[in-house]
N, CA, C and O atoms as a DFTB+ gen file, in Angstrom:
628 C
 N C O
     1  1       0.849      -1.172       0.000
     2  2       0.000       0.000       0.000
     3  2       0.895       1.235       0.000
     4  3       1.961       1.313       0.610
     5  1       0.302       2.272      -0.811
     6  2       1.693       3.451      -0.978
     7  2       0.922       4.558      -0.842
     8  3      -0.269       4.248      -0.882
     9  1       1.118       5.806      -0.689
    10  2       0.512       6.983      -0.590
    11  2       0.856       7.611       0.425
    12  3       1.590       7.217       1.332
    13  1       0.152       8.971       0.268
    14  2       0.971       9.980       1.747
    15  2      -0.338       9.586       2.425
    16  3      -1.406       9.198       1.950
    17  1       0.201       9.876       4.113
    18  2      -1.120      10.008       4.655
    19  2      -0.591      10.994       5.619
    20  3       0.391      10.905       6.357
    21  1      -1.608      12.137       5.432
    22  2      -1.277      13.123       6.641
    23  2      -2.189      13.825       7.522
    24  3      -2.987      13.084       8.095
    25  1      -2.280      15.114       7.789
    26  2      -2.678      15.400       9.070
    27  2      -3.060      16.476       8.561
    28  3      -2.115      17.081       8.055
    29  1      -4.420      17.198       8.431
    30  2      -4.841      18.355       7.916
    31  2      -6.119      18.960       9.324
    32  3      -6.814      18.217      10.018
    33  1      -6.079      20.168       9.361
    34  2      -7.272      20.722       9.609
    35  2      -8.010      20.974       8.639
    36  3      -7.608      21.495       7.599
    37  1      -9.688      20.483       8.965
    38  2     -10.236      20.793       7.754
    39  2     -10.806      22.301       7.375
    40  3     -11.256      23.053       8.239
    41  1     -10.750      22.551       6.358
    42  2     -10.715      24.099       6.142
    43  2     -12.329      24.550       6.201
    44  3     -13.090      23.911       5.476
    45  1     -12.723      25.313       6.790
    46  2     -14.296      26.188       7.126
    47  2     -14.472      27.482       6.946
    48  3     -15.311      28.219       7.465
    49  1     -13.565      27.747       6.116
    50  2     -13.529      29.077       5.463
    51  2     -14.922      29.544       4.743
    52  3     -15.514      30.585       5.026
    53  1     -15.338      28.597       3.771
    54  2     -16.456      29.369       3.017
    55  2     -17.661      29.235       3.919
    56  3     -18.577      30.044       3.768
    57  1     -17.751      28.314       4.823
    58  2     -18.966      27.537       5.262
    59  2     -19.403      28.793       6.121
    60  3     -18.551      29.591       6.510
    61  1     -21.262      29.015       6.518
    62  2     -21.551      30.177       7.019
    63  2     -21.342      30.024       8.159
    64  3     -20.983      28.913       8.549
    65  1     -21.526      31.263       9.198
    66  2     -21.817      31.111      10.863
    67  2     -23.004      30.803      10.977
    68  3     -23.745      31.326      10.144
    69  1     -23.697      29.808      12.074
    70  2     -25.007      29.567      11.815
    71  2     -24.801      28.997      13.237
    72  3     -23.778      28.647      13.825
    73  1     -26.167      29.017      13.620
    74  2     -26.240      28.808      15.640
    75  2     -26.342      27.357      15.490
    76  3     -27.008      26.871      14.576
    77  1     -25.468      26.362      16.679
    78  2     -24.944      25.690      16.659
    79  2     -25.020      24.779      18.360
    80  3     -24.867      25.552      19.305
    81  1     -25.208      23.464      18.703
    82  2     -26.050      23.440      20.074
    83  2     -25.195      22.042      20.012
    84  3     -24.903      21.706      18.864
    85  1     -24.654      20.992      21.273
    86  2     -24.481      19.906      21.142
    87  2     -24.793      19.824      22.903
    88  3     -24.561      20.611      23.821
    89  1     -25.387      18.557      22.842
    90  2     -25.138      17.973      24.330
    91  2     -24.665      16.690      24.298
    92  3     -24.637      15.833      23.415
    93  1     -24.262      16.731      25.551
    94  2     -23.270      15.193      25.509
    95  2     -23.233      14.770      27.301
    96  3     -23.376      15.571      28.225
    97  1     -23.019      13.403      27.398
    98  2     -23.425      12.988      28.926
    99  2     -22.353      12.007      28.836
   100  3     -21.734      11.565      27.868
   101  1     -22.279      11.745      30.267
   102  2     -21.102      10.195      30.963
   103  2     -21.552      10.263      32.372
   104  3     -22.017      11.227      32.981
   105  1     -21.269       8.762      32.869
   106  2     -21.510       8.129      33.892
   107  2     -20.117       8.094      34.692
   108  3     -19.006       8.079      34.161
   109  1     -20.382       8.085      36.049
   110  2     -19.152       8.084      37.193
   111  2     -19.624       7.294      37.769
   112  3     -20.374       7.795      38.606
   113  1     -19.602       5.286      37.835
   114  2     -19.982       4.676      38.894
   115  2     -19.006       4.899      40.372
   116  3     -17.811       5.144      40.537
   117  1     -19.793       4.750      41.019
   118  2     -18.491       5.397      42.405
   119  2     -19.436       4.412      43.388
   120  3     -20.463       3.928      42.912
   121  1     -19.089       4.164      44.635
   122  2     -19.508       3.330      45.565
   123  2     -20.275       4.535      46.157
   124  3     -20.273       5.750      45.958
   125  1     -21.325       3.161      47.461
   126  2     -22.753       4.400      47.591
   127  2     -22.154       5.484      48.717
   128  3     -22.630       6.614      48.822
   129  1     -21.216       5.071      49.423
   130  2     -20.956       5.790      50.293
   131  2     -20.341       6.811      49.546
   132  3     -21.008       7.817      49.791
   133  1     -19.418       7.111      48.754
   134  2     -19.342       8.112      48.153
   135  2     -20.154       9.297      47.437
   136  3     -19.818      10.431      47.097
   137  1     -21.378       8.570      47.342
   138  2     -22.625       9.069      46.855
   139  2     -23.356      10.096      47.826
   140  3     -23.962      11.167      47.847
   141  1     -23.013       9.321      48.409
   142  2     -23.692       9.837      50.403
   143  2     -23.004      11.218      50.737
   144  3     -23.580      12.267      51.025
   145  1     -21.605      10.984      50.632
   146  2     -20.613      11.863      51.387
   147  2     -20.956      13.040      49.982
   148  3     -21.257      14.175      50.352
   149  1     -20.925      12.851      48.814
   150  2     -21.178      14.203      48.128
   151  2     -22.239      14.865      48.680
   152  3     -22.218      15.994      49.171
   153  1     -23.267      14.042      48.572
   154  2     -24.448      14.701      48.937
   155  2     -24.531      15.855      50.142
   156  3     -24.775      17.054      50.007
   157  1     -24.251      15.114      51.357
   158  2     -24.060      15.345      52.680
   159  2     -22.650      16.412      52.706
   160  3     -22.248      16.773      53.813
   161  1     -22.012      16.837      51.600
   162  2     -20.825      17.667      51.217
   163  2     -19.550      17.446      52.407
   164  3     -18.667      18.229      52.757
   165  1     -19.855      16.057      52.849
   166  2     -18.502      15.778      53.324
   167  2     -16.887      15.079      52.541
   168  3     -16.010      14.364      53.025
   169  1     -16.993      15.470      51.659
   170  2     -15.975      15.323      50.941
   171  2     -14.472      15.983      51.030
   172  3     -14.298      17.089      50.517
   173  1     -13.449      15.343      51.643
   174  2     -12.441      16.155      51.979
   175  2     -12.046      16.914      51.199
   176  3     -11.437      17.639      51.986
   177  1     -11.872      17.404      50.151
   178  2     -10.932      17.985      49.020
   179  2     -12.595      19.229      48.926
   180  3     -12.225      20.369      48.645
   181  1     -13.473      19.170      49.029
   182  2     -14.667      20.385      49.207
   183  2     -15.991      19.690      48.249
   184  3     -16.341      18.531      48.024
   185  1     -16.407      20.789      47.908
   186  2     -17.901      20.793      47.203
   187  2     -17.589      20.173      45.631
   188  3     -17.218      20.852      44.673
   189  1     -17.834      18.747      45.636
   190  2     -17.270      18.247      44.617
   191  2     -17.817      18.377      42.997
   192  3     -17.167      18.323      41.953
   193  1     -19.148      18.554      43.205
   194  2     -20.266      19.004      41.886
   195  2     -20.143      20.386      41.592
   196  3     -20.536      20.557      40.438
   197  1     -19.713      21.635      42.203
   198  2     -19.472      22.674      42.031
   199  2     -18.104      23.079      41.231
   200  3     -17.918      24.076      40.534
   201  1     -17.077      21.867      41.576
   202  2     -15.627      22.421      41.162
   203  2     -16.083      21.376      40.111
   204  3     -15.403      21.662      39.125
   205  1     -16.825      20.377      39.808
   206  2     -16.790      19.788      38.493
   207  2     -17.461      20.933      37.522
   208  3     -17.114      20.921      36.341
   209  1     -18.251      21.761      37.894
   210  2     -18.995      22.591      37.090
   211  2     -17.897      23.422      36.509
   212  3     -17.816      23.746      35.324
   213  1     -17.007      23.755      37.522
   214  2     -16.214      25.062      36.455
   215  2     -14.805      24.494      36.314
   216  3     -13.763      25.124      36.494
   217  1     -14.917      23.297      35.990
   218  2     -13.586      22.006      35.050
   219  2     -14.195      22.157      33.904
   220  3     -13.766      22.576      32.828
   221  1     -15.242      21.777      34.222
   222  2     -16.142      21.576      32.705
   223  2     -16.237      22.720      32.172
   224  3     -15.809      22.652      31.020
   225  1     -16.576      23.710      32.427
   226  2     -16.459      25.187      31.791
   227  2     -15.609      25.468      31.342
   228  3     -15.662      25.900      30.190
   229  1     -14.355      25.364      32.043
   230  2     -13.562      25.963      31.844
   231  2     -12.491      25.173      30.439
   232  3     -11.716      25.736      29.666
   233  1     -12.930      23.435      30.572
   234  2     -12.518      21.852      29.569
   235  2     -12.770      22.712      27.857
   236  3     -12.131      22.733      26.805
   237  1     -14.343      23.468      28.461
   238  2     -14.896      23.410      26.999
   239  2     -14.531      24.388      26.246
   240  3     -14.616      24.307      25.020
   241  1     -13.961      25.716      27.019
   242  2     -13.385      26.749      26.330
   243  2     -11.768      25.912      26.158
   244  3     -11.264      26.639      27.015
   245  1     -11.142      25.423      25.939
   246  2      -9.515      24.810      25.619
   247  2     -10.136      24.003      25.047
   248  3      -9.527      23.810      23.996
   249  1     -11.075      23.336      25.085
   250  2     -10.879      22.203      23.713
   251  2     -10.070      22.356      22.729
   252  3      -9.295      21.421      22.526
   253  1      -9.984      23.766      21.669
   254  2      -9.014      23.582      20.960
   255  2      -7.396      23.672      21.223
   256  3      -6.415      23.669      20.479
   257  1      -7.518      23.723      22.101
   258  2      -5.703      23.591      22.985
   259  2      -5.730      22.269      23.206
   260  3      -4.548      22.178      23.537
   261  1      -6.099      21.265      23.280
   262  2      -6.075      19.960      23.766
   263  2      -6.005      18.833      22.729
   264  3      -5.423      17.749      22.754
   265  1      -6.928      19.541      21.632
   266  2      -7.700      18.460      20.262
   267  2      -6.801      19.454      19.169
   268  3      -6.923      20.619      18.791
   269  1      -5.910      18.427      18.900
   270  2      -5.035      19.252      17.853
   271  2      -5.565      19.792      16.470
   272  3      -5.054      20.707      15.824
   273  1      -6.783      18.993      16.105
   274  2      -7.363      19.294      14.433
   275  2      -9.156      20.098      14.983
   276  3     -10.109      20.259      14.222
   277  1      -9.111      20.428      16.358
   278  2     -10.315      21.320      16.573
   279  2      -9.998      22.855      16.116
   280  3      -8.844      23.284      16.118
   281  1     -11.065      23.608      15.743
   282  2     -10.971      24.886      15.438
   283  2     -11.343      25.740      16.476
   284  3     -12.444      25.420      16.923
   285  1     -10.611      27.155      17.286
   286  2     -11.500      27.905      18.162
   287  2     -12.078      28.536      17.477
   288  3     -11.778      29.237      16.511
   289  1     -13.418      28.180      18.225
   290  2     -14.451      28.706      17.982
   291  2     -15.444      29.440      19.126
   292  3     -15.528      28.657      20.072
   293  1     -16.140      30.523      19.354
   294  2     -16.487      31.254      20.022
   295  2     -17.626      30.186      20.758
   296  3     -18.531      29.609      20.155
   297  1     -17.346      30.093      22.125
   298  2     -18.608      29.198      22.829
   299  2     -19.124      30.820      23.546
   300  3     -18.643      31.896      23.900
   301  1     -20.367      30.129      23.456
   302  2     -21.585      31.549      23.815
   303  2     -22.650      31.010      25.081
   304  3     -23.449      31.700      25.713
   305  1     -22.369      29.534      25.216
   306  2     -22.832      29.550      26.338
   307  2     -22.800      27.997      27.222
   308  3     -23.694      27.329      26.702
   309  1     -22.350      27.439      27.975
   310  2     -22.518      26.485      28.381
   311  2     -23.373      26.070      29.360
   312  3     -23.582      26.960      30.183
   313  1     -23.887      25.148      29.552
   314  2     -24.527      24.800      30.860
   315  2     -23.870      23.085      31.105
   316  3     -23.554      22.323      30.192
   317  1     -23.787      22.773      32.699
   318  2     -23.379      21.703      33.286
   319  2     -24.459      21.093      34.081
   320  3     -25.131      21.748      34.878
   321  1     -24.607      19.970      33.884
   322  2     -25.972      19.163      35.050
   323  2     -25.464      18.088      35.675
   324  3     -24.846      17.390      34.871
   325  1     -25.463      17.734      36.576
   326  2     -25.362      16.636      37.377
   327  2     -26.866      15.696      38.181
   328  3     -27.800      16.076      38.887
   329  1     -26.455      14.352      37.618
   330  2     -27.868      13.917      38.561
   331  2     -27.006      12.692      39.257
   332  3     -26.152      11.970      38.743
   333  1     -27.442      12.705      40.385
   334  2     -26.566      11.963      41.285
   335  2     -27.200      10.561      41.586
   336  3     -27.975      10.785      42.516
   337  1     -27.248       9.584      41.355
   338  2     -28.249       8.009      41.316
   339  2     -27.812       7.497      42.962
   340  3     -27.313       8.283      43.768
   341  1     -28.054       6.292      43.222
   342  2     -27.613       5.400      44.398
   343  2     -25.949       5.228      43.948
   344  3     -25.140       5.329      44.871
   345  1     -25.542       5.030      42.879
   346  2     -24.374       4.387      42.298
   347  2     -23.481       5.546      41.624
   348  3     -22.527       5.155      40.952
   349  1     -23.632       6.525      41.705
   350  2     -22.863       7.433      40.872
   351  2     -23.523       8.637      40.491
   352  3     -24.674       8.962      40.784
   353  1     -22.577       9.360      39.718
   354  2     -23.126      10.641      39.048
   355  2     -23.280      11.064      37.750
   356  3     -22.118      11.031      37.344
   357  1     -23.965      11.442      36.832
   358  2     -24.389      11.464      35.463
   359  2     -24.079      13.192      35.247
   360  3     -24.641      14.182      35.716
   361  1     -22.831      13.013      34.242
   362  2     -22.836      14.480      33.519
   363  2     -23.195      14.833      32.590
   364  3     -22.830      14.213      31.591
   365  1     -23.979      15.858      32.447
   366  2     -24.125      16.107      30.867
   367  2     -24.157      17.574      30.630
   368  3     -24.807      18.338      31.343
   369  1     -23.451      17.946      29.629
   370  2     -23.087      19.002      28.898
   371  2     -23.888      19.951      27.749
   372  3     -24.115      19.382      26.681
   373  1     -24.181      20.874      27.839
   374  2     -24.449      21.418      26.589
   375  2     -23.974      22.389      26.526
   376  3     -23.831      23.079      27.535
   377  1     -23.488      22.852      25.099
   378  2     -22.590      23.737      24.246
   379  2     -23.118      24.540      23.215
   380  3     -23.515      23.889      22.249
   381  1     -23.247      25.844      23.130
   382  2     -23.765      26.796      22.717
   383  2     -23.004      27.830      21.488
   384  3     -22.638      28.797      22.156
   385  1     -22.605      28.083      20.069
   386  2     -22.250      29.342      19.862
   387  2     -22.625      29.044      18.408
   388  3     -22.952      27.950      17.947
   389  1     -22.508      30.339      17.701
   390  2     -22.637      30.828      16.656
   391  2     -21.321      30.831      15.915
   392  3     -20.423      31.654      16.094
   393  1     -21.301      29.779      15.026
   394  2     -19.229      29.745      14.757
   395  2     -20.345      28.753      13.157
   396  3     -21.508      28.650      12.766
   397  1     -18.294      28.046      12.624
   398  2     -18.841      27.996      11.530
   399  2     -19.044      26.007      11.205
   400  3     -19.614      25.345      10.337
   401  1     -18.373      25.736      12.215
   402  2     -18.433      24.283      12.692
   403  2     -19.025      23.708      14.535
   404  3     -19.178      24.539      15.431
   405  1     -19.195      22.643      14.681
   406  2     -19.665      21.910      15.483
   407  2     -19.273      22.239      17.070
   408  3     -18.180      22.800      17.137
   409  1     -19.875      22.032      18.292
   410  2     -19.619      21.966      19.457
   411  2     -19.322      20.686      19.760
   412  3     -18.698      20.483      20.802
   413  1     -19.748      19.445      18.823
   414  2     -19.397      18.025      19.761
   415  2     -18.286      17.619      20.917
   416  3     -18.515      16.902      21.891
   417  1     -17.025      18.247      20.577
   418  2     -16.040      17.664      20.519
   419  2     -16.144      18.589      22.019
   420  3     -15.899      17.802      22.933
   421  1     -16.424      19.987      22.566
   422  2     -16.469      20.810      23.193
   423  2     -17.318      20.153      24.458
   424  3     -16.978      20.283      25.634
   425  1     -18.499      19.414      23.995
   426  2     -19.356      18.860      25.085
   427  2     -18.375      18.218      25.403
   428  3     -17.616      18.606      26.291
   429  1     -18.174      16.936      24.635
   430  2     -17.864      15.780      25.537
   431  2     -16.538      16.093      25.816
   432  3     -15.984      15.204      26.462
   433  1     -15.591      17.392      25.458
   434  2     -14.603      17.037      26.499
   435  2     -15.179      17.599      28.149
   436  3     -14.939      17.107      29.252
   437  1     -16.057      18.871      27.759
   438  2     -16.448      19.184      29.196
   439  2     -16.814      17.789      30.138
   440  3     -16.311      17.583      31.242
   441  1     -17.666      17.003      29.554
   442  2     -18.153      15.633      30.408
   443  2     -17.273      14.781      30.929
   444  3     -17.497      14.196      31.989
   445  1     -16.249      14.633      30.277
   446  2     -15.190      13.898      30.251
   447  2     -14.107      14.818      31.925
   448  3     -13.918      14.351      33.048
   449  1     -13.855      15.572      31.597
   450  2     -13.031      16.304      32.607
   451  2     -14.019      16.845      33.605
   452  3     -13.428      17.460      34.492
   453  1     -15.031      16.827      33.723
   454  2     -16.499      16.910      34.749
   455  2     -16.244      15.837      35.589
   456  3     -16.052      15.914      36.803
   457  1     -16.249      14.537      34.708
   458  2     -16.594      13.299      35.494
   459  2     -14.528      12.884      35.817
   460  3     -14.319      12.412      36.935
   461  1     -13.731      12.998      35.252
   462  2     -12.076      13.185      35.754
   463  2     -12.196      14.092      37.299
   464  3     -11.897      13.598      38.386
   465  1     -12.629      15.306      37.125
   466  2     -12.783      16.048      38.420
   467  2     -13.229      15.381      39.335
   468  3     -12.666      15.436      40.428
   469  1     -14.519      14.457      39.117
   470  2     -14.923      14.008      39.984
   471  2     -14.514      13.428      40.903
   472  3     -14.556      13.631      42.116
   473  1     -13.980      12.449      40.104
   474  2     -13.025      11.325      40.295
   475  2     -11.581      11.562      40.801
   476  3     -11.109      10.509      41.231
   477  1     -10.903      12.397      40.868
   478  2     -10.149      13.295      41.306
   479  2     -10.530      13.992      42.910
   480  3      -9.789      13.959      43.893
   481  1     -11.788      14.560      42.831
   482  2     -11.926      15.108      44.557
   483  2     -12.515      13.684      45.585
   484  3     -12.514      13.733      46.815
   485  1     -12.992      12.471      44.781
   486  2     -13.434      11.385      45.398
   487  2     -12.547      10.191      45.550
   488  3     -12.767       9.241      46.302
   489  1     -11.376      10.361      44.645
   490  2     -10.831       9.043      44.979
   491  2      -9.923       8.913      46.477
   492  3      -9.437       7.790      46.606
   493  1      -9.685       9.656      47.365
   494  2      -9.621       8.950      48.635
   495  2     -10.654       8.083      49.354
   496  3     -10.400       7.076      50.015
   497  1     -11.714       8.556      49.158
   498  2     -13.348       7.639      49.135
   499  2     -12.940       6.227      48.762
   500  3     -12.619       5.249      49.438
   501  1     -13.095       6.511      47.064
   502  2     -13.030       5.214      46.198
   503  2     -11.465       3.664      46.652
   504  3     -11.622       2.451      46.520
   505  1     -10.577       4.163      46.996
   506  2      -9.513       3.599      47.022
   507  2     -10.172       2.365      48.137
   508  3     -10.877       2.349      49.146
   509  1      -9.496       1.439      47.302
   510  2      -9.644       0.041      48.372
   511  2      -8.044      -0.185      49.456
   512  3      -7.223       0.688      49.737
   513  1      -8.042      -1.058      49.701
   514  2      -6.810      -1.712      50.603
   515  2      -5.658      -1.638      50.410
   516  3      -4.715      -1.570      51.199
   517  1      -5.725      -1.655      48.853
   518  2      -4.354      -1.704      48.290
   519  2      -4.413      -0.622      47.420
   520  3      -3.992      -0.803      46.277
   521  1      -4.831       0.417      47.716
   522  2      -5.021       1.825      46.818
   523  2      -5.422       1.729      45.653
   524  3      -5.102       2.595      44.838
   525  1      -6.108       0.804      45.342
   526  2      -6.732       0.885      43.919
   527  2      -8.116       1.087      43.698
   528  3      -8.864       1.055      44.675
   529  1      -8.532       1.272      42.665
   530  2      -9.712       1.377      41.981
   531  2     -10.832       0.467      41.442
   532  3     -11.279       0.562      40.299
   533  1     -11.225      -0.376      42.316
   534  2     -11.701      -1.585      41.517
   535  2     -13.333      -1.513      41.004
   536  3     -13.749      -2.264      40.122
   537  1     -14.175      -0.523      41.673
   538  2     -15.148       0.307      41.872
   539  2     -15.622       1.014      41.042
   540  3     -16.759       0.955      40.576
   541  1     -14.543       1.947      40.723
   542  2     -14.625       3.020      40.009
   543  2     -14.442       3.227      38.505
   544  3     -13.358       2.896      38.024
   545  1     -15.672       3.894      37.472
   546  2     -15.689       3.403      36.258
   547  2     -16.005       5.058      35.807
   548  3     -16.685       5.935      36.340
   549  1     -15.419       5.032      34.940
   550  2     -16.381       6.214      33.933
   551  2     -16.544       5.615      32.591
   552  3     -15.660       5.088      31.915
   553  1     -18.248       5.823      32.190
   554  2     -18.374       5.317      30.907
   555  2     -19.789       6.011      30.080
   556  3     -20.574       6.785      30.627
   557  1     -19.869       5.632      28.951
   558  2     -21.682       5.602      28.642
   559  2     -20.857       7.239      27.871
   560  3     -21.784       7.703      27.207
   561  1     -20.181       7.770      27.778
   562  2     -19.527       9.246      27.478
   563  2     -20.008       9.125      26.071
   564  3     -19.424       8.375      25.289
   565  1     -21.105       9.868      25.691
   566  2     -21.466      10.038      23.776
   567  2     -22.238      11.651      23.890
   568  3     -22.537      12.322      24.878
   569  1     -22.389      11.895      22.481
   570  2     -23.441      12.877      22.108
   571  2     -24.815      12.736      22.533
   572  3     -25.272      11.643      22.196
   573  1     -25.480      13.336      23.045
   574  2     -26.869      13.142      23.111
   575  2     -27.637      13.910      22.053
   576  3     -28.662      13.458      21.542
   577  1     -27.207      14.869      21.798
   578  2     -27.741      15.731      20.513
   579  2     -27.072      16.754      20.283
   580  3     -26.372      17.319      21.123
   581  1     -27.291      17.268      18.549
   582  2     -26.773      18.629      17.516
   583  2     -27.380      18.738      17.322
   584  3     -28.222      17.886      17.038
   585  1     -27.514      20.147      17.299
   586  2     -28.550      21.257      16.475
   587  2     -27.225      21.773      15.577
   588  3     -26.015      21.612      15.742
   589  1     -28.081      22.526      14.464
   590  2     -27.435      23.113      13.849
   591  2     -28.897      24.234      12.755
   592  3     -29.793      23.768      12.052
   593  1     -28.633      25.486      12.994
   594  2     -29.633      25.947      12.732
   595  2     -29.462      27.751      12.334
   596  3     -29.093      28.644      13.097
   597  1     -29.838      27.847      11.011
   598  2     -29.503      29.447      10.815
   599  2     -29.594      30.590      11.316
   600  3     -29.239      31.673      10.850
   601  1     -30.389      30.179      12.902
   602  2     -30.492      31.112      13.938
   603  2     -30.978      30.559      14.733
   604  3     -31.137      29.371      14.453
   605  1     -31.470      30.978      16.063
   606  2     -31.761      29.786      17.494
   607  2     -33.036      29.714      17.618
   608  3     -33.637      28.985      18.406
   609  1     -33.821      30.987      16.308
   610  2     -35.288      30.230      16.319
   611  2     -35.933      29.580      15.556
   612  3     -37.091      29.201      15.735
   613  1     -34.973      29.303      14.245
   614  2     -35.370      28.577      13.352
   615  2     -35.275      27.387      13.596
   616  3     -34.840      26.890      14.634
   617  1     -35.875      26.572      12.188
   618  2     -35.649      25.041      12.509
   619  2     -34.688      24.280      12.273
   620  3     -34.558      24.023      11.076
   621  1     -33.845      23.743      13.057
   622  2     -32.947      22.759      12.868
   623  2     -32.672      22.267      10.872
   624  3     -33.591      21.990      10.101
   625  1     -31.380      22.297      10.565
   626  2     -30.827      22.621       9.187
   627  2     -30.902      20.853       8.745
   628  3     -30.540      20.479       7.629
């Protein structure tokens, strides 16, 4: 097999600005007592759903510092949700702006470093006997939906 193979950003030069929406979610199984102690905000390291909120905020503006073939693009608005089960915590993301390509990549890194944070202010919790992780999972991390639409009151393109 012969040919070049390389590494391009793809070019979005002609393509219009047009309002632009993605949400995206992931799962943090964590043990229940950990579940408990968020709740109850006894968590040593602090308020663990609050500092995931502005990881994630803060994930989704650097996306293109992180994702080498992403374009910056102006985010106009994010929102972060957490729903907390018996077994864990569910993030999900949505991503907001008027640019000339996609938010996907913007959600799910916010979800992704949402549910890392998490996992990060909880793993003294999580750790078993021998300091490991046997418990602890992050998964289920996809798109839940794109919009893409010539303005935010029109109909989806």
């Amino acid at each position: 097999m012969s040919g070049k193979i390389g590494v391009k950003m793809v070019d979005i030069t002609e393509k219009p600005e047009v309002y632009r929406e993605a949400t995206a979610s992931g799962f943090i199984r964590l043990k229940k007592e950990t579940v408990k102690a968020i709740l109850e905000g006894k968590v040593p390291k602090g308020d663990v759903l609050n500092v995931a909120r502005v990881a994630a905020i803060l994930a989704v503006k650097k996306t293109w510092e992180i994702l080498p073939l992403c374009h910056p693009i102006p985010i106009t608005g994010v929102e972060v949700d957490f729903d907390l089960t018996e077994d864990g915590v569910e993030a999900t993301v949505t991503v907001k702006t008027t640019s000339k390509t996609g938010v996907e990549m913007e959600a799910l890194t916010g979800v992704t470093v949402a549910l890392l944070t998490v996992w990060d202010m909880v793993k003294s919790l999580e750790k078993d006997s021998r300091g490991q992780y046997p418990y602890t999972l992050i998964k289920e991390v996809r798109v839940l939906e794109k919009v893409k639409q010539a303005s935010k009151d029109d109909k989806p393109i």
